[in-house]
C-alpha positions as CSV (number, residue, x, y, z in Angstrom):
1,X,50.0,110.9,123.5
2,X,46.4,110.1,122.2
3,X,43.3,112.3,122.6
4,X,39.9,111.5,120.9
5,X,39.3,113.9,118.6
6,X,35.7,113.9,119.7
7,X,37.1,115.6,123.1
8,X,39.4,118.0,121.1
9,X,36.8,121.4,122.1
10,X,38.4,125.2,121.7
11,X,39.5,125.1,125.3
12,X,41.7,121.6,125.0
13,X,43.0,123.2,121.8
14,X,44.2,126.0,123.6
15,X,45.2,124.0,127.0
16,X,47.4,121.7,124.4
17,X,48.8,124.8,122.4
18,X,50.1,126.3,125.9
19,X,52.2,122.9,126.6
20,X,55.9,124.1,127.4
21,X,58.1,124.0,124.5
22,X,60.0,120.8,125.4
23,X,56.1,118.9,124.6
24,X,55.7,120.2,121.3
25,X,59.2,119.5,120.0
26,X,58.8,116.0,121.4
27,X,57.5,114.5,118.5
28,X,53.6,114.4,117.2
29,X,50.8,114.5,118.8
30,X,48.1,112.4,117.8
31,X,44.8,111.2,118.7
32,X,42.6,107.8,117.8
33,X,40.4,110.1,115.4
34,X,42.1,112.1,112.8
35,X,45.7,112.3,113.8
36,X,47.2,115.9,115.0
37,X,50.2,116.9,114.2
38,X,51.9,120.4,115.4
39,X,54.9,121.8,113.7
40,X,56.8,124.8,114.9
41,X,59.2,125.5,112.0
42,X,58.1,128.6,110.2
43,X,55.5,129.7,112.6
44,X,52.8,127.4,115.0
45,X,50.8,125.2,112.8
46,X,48.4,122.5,114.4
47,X,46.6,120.7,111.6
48,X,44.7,117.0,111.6
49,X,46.2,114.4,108.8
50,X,43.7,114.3,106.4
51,X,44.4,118.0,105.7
52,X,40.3,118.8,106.6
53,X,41.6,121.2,109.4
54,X,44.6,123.4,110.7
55,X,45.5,126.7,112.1
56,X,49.0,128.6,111.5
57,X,50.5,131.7,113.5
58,X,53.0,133.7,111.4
59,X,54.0,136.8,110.9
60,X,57.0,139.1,109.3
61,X,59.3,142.0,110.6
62,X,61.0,143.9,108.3
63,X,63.2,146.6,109.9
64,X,64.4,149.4,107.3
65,X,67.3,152.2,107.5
66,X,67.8,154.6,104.8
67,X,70.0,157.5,104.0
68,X,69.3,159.9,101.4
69,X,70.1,163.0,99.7
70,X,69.5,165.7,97.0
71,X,66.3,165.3,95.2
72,X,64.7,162.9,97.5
73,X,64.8,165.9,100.0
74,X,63.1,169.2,99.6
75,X,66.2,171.2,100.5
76,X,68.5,168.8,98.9
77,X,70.7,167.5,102.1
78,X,71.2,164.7,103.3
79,X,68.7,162.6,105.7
80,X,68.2,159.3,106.7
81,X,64.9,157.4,108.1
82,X,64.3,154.5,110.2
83,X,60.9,152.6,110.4
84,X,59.6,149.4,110.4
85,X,58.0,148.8,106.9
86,X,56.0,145.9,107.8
87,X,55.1,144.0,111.1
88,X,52.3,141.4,110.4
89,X,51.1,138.9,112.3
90,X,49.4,136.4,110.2
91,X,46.6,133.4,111.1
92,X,45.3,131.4,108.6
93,X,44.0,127.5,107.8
94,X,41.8,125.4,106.6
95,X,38.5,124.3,107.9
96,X,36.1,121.1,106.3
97,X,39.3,121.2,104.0
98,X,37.4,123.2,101.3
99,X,37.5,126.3,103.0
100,X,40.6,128.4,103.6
101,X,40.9,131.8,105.7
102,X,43.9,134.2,105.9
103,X,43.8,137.2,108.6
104,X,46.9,139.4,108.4
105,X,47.2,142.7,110.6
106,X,50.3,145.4,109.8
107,X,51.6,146.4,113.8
108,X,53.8,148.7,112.0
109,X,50.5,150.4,110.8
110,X,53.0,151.6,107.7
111,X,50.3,152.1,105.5
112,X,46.1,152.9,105.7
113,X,45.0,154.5,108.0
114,X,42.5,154.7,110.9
115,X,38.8,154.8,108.6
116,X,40.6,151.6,106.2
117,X,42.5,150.0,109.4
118,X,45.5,148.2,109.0
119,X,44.3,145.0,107.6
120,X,46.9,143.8,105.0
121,X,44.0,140.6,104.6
122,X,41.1,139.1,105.9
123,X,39.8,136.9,103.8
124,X,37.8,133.4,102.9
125,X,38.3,130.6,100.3
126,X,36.3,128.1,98.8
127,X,38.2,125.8,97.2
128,X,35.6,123.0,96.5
129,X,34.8,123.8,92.8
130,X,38.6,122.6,92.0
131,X,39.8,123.7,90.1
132,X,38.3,127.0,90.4
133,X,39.3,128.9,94.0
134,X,36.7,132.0,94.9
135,X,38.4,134.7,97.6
136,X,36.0,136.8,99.5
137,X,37.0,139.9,101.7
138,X,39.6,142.0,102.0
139,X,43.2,141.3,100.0
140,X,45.1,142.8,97.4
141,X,43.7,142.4,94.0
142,X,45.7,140.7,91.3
143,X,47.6,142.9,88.8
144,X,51.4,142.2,87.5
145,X,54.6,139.4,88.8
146,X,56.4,141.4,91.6
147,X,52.6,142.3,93.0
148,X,52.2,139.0,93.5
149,X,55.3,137.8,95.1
150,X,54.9,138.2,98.5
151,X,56.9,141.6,100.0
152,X,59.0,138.8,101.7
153,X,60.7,137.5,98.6
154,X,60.6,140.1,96.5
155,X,64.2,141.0,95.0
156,X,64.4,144.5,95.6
157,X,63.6,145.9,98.5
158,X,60.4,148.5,97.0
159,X,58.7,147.0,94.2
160,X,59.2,148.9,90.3
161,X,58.3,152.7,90.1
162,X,55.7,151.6,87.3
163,X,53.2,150.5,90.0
164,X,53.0,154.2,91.4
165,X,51.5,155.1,88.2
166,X,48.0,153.4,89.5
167,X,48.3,152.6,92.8
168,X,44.8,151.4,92.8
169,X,45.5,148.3,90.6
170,X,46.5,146.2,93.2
171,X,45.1,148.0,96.1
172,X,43.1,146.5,99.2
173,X,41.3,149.5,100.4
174,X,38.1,148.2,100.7
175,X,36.4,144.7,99.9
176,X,35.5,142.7,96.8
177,X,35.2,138.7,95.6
178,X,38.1,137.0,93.1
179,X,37.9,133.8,91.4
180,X,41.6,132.1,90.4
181,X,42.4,129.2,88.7
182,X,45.5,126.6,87.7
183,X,44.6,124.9,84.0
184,X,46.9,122.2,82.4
185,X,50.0,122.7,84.4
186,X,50.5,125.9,82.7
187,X,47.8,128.5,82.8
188,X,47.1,130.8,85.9
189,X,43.8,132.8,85.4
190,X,42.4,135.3,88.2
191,X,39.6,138.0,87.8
192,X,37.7,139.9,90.6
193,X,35.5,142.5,91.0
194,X,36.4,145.0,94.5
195,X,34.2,148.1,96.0
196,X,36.6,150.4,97.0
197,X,36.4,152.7,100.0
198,X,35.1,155.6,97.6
199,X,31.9,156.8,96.9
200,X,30.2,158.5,94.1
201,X,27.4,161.5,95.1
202,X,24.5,158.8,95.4
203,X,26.8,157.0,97.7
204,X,27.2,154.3,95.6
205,X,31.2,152.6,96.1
206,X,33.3,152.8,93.0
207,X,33.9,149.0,91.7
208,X,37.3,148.2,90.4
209,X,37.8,145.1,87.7
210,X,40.8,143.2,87.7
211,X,41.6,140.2,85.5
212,X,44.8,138.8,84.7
213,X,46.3,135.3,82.6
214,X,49.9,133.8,82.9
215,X,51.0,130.9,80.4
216,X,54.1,129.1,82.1
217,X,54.6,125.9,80.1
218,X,58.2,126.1,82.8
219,X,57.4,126.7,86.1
220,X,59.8,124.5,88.0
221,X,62.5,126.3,90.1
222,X,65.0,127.4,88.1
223,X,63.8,126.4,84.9
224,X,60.2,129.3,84.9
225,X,59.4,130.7,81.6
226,X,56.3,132.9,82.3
227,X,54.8,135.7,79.7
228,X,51.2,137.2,81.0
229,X,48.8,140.2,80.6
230,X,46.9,142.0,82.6
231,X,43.7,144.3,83.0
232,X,42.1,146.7,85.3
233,X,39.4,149.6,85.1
234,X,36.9,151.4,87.5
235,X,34.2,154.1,86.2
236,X,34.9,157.3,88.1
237,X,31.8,158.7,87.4
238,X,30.2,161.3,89.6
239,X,33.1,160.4,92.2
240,X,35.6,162.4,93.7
241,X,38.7,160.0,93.8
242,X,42.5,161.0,94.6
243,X,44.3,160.6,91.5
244,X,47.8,161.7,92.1
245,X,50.3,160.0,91.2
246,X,53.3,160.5,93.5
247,X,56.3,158.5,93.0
248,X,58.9,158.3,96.1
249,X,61.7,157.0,93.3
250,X,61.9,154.0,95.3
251,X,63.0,155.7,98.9
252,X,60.0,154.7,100.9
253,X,61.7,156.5,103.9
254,X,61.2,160.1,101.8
255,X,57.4,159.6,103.5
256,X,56.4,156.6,105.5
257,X,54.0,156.1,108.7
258,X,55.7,153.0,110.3
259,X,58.4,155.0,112.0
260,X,60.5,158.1,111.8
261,X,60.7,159.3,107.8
262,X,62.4,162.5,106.5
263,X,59.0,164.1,107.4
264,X,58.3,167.7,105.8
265,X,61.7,167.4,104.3
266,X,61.1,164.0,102.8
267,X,60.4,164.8,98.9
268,X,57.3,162.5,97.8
269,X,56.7,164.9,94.0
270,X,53.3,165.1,92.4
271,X,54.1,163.9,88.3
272,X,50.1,164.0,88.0
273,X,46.5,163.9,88.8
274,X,45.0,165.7,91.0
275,X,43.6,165.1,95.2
276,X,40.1,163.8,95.0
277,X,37.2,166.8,93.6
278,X,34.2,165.5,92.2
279,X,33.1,164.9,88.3
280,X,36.8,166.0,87.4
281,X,37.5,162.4,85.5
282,X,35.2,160.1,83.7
283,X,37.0,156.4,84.1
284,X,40.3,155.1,84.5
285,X,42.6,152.2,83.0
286,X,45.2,150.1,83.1
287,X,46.8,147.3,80.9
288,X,50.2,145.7,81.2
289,X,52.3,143.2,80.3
290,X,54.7,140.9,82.1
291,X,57.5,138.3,81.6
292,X,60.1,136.7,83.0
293,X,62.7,133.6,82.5
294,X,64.9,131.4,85.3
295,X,67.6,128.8,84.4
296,X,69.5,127.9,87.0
297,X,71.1,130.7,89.4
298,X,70.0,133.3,87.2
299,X,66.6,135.0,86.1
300,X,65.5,137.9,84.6
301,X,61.9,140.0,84.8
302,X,60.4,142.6,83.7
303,X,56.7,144.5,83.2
304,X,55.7,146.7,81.5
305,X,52.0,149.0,82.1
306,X,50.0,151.5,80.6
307,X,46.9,154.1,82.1
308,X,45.0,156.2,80.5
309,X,42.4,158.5,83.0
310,X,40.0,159.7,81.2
311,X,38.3,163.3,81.6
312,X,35.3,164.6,82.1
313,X,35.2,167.9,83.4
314,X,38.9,168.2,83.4
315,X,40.6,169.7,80.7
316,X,42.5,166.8,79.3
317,X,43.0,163.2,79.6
318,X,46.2,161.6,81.5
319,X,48.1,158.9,79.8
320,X,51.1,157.3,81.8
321,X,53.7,154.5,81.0
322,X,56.4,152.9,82.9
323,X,58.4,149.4,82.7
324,X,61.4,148.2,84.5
325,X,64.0,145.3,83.7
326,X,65.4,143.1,86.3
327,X,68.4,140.9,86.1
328,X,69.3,138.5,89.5
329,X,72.0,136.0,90.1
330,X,72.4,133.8,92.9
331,X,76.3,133.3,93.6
332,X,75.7,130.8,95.6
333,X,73.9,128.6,93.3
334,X,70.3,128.1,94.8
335,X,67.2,128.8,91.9
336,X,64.7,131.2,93.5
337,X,61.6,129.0,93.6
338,X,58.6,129.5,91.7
339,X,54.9,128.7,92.1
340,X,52.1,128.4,89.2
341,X,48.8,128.9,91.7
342,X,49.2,132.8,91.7
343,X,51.6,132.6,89.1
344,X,54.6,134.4,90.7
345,X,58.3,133.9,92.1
346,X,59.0,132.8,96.4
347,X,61.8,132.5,98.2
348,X,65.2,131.0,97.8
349,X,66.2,128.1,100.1
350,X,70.2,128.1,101.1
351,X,71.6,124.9,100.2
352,X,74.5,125.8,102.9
353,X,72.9,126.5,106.3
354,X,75.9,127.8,107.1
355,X,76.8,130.0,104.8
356,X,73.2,131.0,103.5
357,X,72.3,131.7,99.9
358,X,73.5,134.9,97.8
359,X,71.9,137.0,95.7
360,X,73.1,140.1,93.4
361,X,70.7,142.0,91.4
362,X,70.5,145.2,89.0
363,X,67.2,146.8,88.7
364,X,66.3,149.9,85.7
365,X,62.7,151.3,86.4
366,X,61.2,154.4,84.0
367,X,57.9,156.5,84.1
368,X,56.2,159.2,82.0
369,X,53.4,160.9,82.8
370,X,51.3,163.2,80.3
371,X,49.4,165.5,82.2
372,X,48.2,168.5,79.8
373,X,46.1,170.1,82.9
374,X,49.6,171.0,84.0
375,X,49.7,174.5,82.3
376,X,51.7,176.9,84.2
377,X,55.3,175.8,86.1
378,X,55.7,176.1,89.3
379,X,58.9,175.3,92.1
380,X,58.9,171.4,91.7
381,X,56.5,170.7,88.8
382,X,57.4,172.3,85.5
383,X,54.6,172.0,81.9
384,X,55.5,169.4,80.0
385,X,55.7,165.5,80.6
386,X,57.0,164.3,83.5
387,X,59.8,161.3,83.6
388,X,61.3,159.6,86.0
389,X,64.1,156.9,85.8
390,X,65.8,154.7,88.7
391,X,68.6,152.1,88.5
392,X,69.1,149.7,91.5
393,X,71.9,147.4,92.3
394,X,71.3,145.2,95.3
395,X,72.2,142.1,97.6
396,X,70.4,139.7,99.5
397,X,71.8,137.3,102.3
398,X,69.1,134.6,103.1
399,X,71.0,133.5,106.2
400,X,68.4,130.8,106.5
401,X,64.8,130.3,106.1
402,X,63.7,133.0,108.7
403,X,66.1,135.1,108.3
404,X,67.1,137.5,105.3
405,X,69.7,140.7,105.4
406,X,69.6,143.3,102.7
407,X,70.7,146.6,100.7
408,X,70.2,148.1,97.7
409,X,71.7,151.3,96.6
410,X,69.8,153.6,94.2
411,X,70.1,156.4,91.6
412,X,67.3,158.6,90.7
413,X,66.5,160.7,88.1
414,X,63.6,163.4,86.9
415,X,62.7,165.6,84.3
416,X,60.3,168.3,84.7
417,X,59.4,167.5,88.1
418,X,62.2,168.7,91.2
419,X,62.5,168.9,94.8
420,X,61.9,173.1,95.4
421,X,66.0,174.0,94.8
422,X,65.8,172.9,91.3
423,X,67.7,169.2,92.0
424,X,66.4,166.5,89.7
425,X,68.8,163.4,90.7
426,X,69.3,161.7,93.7
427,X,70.6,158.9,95.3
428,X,70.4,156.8,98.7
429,X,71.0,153.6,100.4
430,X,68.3,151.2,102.1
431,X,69.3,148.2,104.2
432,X,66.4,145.8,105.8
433,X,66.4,143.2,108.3
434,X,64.0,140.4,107.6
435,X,63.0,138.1,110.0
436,X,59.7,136.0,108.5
437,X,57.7,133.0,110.1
């Protein structure tokens, strides 16, 4: 079938797009321009040969039950939640081959909220200053290894408790400009500067800094051997910023909006900070550290991060820490694949169609927060620094590219911080049905 690309408007795109499904899978379509050629695996793409245009529909479903009990409650029984943790659809492309755009929506609308909408991304990239890449718009910035993996491939089902210490880091409330880059087959550098969606009393936008390097002199799948640091800090000055940090121990269905959750019952516990009230904190940052090795079937990861928020007319500064350490194996033999532009882990192909690829894990995750404004106990918080610790064994069943089935079971633990009967251990079960194209 040939069609001059000088004829190809919006409207024959479309016409040709809404062919019945026999047409497409017949083969390629083409034209005596630039060739076209539509693929349907993974999503819709339609792109032209010389790569200088194409458009892609995709999306992800990830379906999530949960049961639960003890201190992820605030009565300590038993409950269970069932929500749809995210529903994207994606588009994205390429146009005059140096620019990229990415538009994802969240259906599930699990997370923002109706002032920051639901936009996981909606961004543009200019890729003509190879190989430097700059990222306008709204995405998440860049800080640590499971952030970057995409929520489809990540090995656990809710990524380390460390992250809940500053929330912010890799946040995409708002809108900002990043600049990324691949050097020597072995570097991965990424810095960006982001206004958030909070304001200080002259109504100027609180700007966040991110910057982070990754040296992987191995970054082929299964044989990765990554080490990176990375940086973040916004001034707070004259703001009034939520600074809680509230850790759901890895049980996103204690408190979740993209479905039913425990509600009033779930236990979501404040280790620190304080809801947003002006002047209280001066600036806040964050460093960390992260690693991680693959040889073969097996891999192991870890981070490791640091905050310190700084006061100004609080009483004290807060200083938090956490790290986890993760060990995977794939039983059935597959390396999970690895990829140096954004330095971070993707997916695992099944070698057997059939019988899909295999995956155990074992995940140990541990926070402390020093809060010194805490100066008086109460039901759930008690004076002192605040721990937590969580240790999650999991599987994964990629029954094929689309598809993946999982569960991870997890053990909780707290000091000085409980649900309001005095329990400070809990444990629960997730289990997620993936279906990504």
């Amino acid at each position: 079938m040939l069609i001059k690309s000088t004829q190809l408007s919006p409207l024959a795109l479309g016409i040709l797009l809404s062919l019945p499904a026999f047409s497409v899978m017949a083969g390629t379509v083409t034209t005596d321009g630039a060739d076209i050629v539509i693929k349907t695996k993974g999503g819709l793409e339609v792109a032209t040969t010389d790569k200088a245009f194409s458009f892609k529909i995709g999306g992800r479903l990830q379906a999530d039950y949960a049961m639960f009990d003890d201190y992820y409650t605030r009565n300590g029984n038993a409950a269970d939640a069932a929500y749809f943790r995210r529903a994207y659809l994606e588009l994205g492309g390429t146009a005059y081959k140096d620019w990229k755009y990415q538009v994802n929506y969240d259906l599930s609308r699990n997370t923002g909220n109706d002032s920051a909408g639901y936009f996981d991304e909606a961004s543009v990239t200019y890729t003509g200053f190879s190989p430097l890449n700059i990222k306008l718009g709204r995405f998440y910035t860049d800080f640590g290894l499971e952030k970057a993996t995409s929520s489809k491939w990540t090995t656990a089902l809710e990524r380390n408790l460390s992250y809940d210490l500053a929330e912010w880091t890799n946040d995409n409330s708002g809108m900002g400009v990043q600049a990324s880059s691949v050097l020597a087959d072995s570097v991965f550098l990424s810095g960006s500067v982001f206004s958030e969606n909070n304001n200080d009393t002259d109504g100027d936008s609180v700007k966040r800094y991110n910057a982070r390097g990754v040296f992987a002199p191995l970054n082929q799948p299964g044989n990765v051997l990554h080490v990176g640091l990375q940086y973040a800090y916004r001034d707070l000055s004259g703001s009034a910023v939520d600074t809680r940090i509230r850790s759901r121990m890895g049980m996103r269905g204690v408190d979740t909006n993209g479905g039913n959750s425990a509600g009033a019952n779930g236990n979501r516990a404040l280790f620190g900070g304080s809801a947003a009230t002006a002047d209280l904190w001066e600036d806040d940052a964050v460093w960390g550290v992260e690693g991680a090795w693959a040889l073969n079937a097996f891999s192991i990861q870890g981070e490791y991060l640091s905050r310190t928020l700084k006061a100004d007319q609080a009483s004290s500064d807060i200083d938090a820490k956490g790290y986890y350490v993760q060990m995977a194996y794939t039983l059935t033999g597959e390396p999970r694949l690895y990829k140096l532009d954004g330095a971070k882990f993707d997916t695992i192909k099944p070698a057997n169609k059939q019988l899909g690829a295999w995956e155990l894990f074992y995940r140990f995750d541990s926070i402390t927060i020093e809060d010194d404004n805490v100066t008086s106990s109460s039901a759930t918080r008690q004076v002192g620094d605040a721990s937590g610790k969580a240790h999650t064994l999991g599987v994964n069943w990629y029954a094929n590219d689309a598809v993946k089935i999982s569960a991870n079971y997890i053990k909780a633990s707290t000091d000085k911080v409980s649900n309001s009967v005095g329990d400070d251990s809990g444990d629960g079960v997730v289990m997620r049905l993936q279906y990504a194209f």
